[in-house]
TIROKOL-473660 format. One record per atom (N, C-alpha, C): residue in three letters; y, z, x. Coordinates in pm, whole numbers, always signed. Layout:
! TIROKOL-473660
  ketor       y       z       x
    ALA       Y       Z       X
...
***
This chain:
! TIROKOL-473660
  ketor       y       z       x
    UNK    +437    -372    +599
    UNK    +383    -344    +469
    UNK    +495    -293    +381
    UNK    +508    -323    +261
    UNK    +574    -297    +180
    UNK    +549    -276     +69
    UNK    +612     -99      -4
    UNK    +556     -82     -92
    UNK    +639     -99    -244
    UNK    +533    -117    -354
    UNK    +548    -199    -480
    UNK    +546     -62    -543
    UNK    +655     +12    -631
    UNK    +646     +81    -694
    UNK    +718     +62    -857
    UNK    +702     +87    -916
    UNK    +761     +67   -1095
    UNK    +854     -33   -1104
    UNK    +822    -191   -1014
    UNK    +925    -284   -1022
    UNK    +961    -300    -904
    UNK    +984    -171    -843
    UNK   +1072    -190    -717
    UNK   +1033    -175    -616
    UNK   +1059    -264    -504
    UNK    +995    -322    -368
    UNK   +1108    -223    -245
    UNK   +1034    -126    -163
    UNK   +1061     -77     -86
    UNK   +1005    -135     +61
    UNK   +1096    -198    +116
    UNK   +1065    -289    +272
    UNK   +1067    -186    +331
    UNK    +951    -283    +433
    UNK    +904    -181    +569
    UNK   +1011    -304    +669
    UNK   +1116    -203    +723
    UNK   +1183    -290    +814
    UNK   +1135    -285    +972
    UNK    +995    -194    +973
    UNK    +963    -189   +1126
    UNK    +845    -250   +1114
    UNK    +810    -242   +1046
    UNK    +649    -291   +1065
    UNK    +552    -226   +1158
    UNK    +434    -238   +1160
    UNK    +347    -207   +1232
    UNK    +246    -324   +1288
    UNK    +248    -367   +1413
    UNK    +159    -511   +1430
    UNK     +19    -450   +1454
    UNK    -101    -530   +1385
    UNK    -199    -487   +1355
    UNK    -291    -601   +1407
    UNK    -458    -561   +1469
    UNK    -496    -712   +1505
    UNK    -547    -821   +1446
    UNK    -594    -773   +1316
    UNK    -613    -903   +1198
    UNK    -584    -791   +1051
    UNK    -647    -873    +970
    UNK    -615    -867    +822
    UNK    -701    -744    +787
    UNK    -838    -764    +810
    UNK    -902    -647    +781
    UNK    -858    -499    +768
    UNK    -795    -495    +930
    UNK    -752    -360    +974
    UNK    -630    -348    +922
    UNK    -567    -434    +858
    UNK    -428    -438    +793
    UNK    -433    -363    +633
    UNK    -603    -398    +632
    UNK    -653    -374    +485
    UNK    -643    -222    +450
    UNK    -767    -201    +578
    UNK    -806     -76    +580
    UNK    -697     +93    +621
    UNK    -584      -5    +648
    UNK    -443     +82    +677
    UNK    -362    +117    +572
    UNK    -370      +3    +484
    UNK    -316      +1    +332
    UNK    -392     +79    +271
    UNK    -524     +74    +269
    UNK    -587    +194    +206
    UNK    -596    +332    +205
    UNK    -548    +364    +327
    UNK    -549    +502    +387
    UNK    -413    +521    +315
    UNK    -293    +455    +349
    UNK    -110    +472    +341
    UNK    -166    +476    +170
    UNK    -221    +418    +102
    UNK    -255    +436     -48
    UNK    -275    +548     -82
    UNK    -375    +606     -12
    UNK    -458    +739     -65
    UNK    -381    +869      -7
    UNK    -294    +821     +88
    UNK    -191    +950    +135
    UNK     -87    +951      +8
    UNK     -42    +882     -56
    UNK     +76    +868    -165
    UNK     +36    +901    -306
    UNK    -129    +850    -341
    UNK    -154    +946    -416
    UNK    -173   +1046    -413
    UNK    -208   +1140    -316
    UNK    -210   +1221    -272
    UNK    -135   +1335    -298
    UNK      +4   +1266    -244
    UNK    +172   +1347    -280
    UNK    +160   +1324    -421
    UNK    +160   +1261    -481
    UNK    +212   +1180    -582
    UNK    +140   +1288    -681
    UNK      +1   +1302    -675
    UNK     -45   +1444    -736
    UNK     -30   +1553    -760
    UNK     +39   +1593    -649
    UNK     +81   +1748    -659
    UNK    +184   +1755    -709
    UNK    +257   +1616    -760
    UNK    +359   +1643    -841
    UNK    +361   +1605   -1027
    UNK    +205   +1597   -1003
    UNK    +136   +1586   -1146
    UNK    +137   +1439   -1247
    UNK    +173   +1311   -1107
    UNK    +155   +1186   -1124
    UNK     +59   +1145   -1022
    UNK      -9   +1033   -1065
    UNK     -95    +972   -1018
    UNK     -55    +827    -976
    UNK     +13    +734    -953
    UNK     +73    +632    -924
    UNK     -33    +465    -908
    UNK    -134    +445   -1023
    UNK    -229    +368   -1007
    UNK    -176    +201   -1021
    UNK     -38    +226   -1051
    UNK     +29     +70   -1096
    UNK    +119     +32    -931
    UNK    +104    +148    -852
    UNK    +201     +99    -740
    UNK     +84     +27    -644
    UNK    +157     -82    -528
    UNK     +65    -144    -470
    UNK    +148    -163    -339
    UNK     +65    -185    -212
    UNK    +109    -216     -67
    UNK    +102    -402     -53
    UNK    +229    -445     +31
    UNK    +241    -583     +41
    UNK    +182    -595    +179
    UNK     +97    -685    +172
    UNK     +77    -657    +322
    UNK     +85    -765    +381
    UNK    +244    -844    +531
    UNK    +282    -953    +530
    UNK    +229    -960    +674
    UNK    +243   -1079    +707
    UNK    +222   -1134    +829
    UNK    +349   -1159    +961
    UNK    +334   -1182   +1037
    UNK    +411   -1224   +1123
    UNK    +573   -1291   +1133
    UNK    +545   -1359   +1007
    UNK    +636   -1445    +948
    UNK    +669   -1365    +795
    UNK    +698   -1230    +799
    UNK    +747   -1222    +704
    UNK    +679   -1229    +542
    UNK    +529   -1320    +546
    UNK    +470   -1374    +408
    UNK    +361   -1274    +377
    UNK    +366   -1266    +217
    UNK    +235   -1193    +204
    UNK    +158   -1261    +216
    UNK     +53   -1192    +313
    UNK     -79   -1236    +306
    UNK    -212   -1177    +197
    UNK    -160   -1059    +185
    UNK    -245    -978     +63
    UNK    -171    -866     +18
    UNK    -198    -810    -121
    UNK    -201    -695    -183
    UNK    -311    -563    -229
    UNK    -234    -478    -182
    UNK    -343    -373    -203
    UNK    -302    -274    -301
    UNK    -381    -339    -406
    UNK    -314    -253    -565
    UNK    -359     -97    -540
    UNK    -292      +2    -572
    UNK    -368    +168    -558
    UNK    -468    +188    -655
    UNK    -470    +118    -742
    UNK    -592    +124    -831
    UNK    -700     +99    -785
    UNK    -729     +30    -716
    UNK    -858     -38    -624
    UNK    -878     +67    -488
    UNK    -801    +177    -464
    UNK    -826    +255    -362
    UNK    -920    +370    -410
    UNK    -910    +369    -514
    UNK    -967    +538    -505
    UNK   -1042    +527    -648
    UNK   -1133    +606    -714
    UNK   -1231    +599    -791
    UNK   -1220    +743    -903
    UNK   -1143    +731    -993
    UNK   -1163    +797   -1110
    UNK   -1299    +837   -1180
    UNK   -1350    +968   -1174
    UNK   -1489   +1022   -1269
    UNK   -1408   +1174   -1294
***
């Protein structure tokens, strides 16, 4: 997984092998909500950064925008 921040693409050079896409999903979501998390207490919220989430071969298979993680009221 690799993360998408203000332009710039920070590679995951270890990866983590996962057993399908779903759970690939639901990992991105969590690694999302831990970064906003930090990202808060330093009085940013980071809703434009996003997780790449590749396959086997290197390709994205999906994106997991941080905006779509978590719910603003």
């Amino acid at each position: 997984m690799n993360l998408v921040s203000d332009g710039n693409i920070f590679y995951d050079d270890e990866g983590v092998e996962l057993p399908d896409l779903e759970t690939a999903c639901f990992r991105s979501i969590r690694i999302a909500r831990d970064l906003i998390s930090e990202e808060a207490k330093l009085g940013r919220i980071p809703l434009g950064w996003s997780i790449e989430i590749m396959d086997e071969l290197g390709e994205i298979v999906s994106v997991m925008a941080f905006e779509n993680t978590v719910t603003l009221h």
